[in-house]
C-alpha positions as MATLAB code, in Angstrom:
seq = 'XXXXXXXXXXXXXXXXXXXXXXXXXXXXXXXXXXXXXXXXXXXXXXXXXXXXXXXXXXXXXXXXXXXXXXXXXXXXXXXXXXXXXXXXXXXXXXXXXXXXXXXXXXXXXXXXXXXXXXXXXXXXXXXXXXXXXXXXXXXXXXXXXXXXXXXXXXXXXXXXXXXXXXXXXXXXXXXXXXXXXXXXXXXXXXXXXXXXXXXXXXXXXXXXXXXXXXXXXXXXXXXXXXXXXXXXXXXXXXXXXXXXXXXXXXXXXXXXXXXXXX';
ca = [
     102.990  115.783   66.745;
     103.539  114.434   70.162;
     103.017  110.773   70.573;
     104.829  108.372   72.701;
     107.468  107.632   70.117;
     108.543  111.510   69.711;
     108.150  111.900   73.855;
     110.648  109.063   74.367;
     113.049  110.193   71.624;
     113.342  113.612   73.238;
     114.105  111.816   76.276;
     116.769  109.572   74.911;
     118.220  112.369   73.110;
     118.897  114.394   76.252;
     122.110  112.598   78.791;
     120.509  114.643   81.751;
     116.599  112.732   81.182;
     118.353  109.858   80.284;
     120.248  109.338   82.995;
     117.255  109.915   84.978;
     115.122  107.865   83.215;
     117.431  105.030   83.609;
     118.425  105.526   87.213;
     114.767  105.485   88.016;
     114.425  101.898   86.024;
     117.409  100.131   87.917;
     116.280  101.257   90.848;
     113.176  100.035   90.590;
     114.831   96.463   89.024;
     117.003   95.950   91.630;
     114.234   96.464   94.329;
     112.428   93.891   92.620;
     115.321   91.739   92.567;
     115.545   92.211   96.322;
     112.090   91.106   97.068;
     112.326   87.815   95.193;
     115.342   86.770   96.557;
     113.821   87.143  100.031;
     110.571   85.584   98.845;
     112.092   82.804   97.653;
     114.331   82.562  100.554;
     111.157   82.308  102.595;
     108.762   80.111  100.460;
     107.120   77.662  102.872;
     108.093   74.294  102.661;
     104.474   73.141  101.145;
     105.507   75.841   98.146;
     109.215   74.948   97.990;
     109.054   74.205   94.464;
     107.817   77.743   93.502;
     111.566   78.784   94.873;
     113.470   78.102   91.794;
     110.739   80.108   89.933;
     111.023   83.206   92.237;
     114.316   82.658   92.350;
     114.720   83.172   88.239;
     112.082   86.066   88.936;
     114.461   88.044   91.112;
     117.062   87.354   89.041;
     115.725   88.620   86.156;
     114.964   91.930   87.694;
     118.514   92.188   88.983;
     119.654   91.920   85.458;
     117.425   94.163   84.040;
     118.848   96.538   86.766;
     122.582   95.869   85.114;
     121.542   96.697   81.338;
     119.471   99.765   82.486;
     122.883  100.719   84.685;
     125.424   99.530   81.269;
     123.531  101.505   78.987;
     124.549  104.564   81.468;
     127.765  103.866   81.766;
     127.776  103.351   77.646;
     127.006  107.108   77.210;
     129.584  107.859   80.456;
     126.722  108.556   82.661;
     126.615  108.058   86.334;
     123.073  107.260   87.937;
     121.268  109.694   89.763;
     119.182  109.588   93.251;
     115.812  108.453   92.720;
     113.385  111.623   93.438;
     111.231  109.581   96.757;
     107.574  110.160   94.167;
     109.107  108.703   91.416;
     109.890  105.783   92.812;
     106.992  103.331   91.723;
     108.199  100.143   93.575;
     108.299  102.085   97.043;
     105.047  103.512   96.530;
     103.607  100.358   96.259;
     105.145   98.668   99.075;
     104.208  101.840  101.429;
     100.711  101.714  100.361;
     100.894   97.968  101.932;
     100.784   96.266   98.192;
     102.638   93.175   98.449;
     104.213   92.088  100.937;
     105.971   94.366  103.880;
     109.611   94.895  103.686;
     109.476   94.428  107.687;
     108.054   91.335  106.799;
     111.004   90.233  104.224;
     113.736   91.292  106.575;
     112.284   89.018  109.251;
     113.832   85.226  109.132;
     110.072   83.775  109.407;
     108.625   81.157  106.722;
     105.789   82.907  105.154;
     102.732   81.718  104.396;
     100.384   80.365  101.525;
      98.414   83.324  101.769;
     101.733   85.121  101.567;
     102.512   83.510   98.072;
      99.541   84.148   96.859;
      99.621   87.682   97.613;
     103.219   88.146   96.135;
     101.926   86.706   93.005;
      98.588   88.876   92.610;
     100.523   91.742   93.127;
     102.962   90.416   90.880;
     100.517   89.647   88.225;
      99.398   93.148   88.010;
     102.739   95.139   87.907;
     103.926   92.915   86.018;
     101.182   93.822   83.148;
     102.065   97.426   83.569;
     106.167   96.315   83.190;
     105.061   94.065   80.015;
     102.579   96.579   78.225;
     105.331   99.306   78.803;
     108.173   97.171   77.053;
     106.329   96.074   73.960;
     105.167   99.869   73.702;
     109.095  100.679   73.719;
     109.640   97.500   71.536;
     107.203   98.636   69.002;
     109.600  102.190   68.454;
     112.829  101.349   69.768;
     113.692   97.169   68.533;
     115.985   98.065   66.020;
     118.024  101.299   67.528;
     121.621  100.401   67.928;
     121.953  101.428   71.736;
     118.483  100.307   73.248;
     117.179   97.979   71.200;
     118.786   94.492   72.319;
     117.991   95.560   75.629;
     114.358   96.870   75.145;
     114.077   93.547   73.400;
     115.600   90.763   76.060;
     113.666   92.865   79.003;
     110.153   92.476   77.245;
     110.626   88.926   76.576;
     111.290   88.407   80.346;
     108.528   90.767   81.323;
     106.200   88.595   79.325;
     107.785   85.491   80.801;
     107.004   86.808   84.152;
     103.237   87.698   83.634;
     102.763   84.304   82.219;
     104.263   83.004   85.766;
     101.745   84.871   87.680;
      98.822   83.230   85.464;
      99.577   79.991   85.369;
     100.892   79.670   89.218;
      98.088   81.845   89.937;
      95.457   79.664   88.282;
      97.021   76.700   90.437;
      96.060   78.504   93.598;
      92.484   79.021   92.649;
      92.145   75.431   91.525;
      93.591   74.304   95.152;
      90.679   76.799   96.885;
      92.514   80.482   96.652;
      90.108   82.046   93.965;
      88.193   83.850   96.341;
      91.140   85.767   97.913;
      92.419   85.975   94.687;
      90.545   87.662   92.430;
      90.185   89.837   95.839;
      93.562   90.714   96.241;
      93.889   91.251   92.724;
      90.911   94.291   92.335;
      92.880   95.956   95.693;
      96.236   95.833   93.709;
      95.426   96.796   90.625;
      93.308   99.771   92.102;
      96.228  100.796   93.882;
      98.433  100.266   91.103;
      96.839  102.796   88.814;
      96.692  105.586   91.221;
      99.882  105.057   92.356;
     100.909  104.604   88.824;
      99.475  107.846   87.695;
     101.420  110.078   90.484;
     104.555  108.335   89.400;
     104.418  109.127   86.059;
     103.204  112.846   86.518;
     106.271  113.083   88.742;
     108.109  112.014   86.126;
     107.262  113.994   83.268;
     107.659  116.727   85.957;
     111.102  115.846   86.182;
     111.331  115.611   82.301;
     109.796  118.656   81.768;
     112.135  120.490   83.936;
     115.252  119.156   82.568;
     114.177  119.720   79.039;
     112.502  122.976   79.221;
     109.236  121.808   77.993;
     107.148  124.740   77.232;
     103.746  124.943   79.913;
     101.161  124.253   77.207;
     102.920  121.117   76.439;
     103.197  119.753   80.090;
      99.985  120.577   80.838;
      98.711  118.151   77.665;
     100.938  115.495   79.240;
      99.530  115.709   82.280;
      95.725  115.858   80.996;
      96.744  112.417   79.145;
      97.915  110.715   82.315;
      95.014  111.975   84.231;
      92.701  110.608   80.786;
      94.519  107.463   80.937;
      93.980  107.362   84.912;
      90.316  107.868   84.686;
      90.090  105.307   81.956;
      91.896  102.687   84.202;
      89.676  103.703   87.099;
      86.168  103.220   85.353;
      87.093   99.741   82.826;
      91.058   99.473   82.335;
      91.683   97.910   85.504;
      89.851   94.550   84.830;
      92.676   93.493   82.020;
      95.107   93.487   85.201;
      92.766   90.940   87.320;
      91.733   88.765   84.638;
      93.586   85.050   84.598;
      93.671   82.743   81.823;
      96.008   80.038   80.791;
      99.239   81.629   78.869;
     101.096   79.738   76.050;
     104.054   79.872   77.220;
     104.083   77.188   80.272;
     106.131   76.745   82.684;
     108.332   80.079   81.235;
     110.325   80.213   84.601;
     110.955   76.691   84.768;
     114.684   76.909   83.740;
     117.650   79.311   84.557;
     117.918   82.832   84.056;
     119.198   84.068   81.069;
     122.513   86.230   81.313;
     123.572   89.229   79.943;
     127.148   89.676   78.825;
     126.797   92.508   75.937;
     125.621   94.746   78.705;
     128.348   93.569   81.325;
];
């Protein structure tokens, strides 16, 4: 039977889609990392006390970059280029969602409307990243190799998406709900295109390196294109909804290290 369990297990199994699968993840950390340092480096000075916030953000992602790069180097892999349409973070920042790398390079305060794009488009990949790692939670929490990590990177995952909430509701209290819950239907329409080619270049990739047979790539790719066309028509609203979370203030303190995957 092929469920998402089995189709992650046969990708585990395998060093070659491992390695792949994990090279793809840290990259995609790390970028994220990146792009909250600079944010936070930027924050205007009417925001500055979201910077400790994005701050813990970007750190988070860096570390989540680490464990996905330790849990290579467990198995005495070495990570692999990231094939340019399978990198997810990219594709959103060339498709202009977020802010502009241009405009993170530059030494220039940003602005409110800045932050409050960074944290729609946060709030929506950041569902993806947190309904991902509780589906990878639900099979993998108690294997010995993955399952400390799958288990530390949901919990910050869900920290993060309530972040974008509760900041997020802030904004629309002080005026911002308008551009909002604007910027928020452009993202997450994006997203879930962009989303879709990522992962059929993915299983691509898998199904290459395992030898996966054509009748059973083609019913992976008719589920991604299902799952596409269900996000298209309804799905997309759960990623522009806002509500307070119950966990307040969940970036409020210091990041959390790492040192079993150092």
């Amino acid at each position: 039977m092929l469920s998402a369990k089995s189709l992650f297990q046969e990708i585990l199994d395998n060093d070659e889609s491992f390695r792949l699968f994990c090279s793809i993840a840290a990259s995609g950390e790390s970028q994220g990392g990146w792009e909250n340092a600079r944010i936070a480096a930027l924050v205007p000075d009417s925001e500055r006390s979201l910077a400790p916030k994005i701050t813990r953000h970007g750190a988070d992602e860096d570390k989540h970059g680490r464990i996905f790069n330790a849990l290579m180097k467990k198995r005495g892999l070495d990570p692999v280029p990231v094939p340019p349409e399978t990198d997810y973070t990219m594709l959103l920042e060339t498709n202009g969602i977020g802010l502009a790398h241009d405009k993170l390079k530059r030494d220039e305060p940003l602005t409110v409307q800045d932050i409050v794009t960074y944290l729609a488009h946060s709030r929506v990949t950041e569902q993806r990243a947190s309904e991902e790692m509780e589906l990878l939670r639900k099979h993998f929490a108690d294997h010995p190799d993955l399952g400390r990590a799958v288990k530390m990177i949901s919990n910050d995952e869900d920290n993060h998406l309530a972040y974008c909430h509760e900041e997020l509701l802030r904004f629309a209290h002080a005026g911002h709900g308008r551009a909002i819950q604007r910027t928020l239907r452009e993202c997450a329409l994006a997203e879930i295109r962009i989303y879709r080619d990522v992962s059929l270049a993915v299983m691509s990739h898998m199904g290459r390196i395992l030898g996966w047979p054509k009748p059973k790539a083609a019913l992976l790719a008719a589920g991604i294109h299902a799952m596409y066309a269900y996000e298209r028509i309804a799905g997309w609203r759960r990623m522009v909804s806002l509500k307070m979370p119950e966990r307040r203030d969940a970036l409020g303190g210091p990041a959390t290290s790492a040192p079993e995957f150092a």
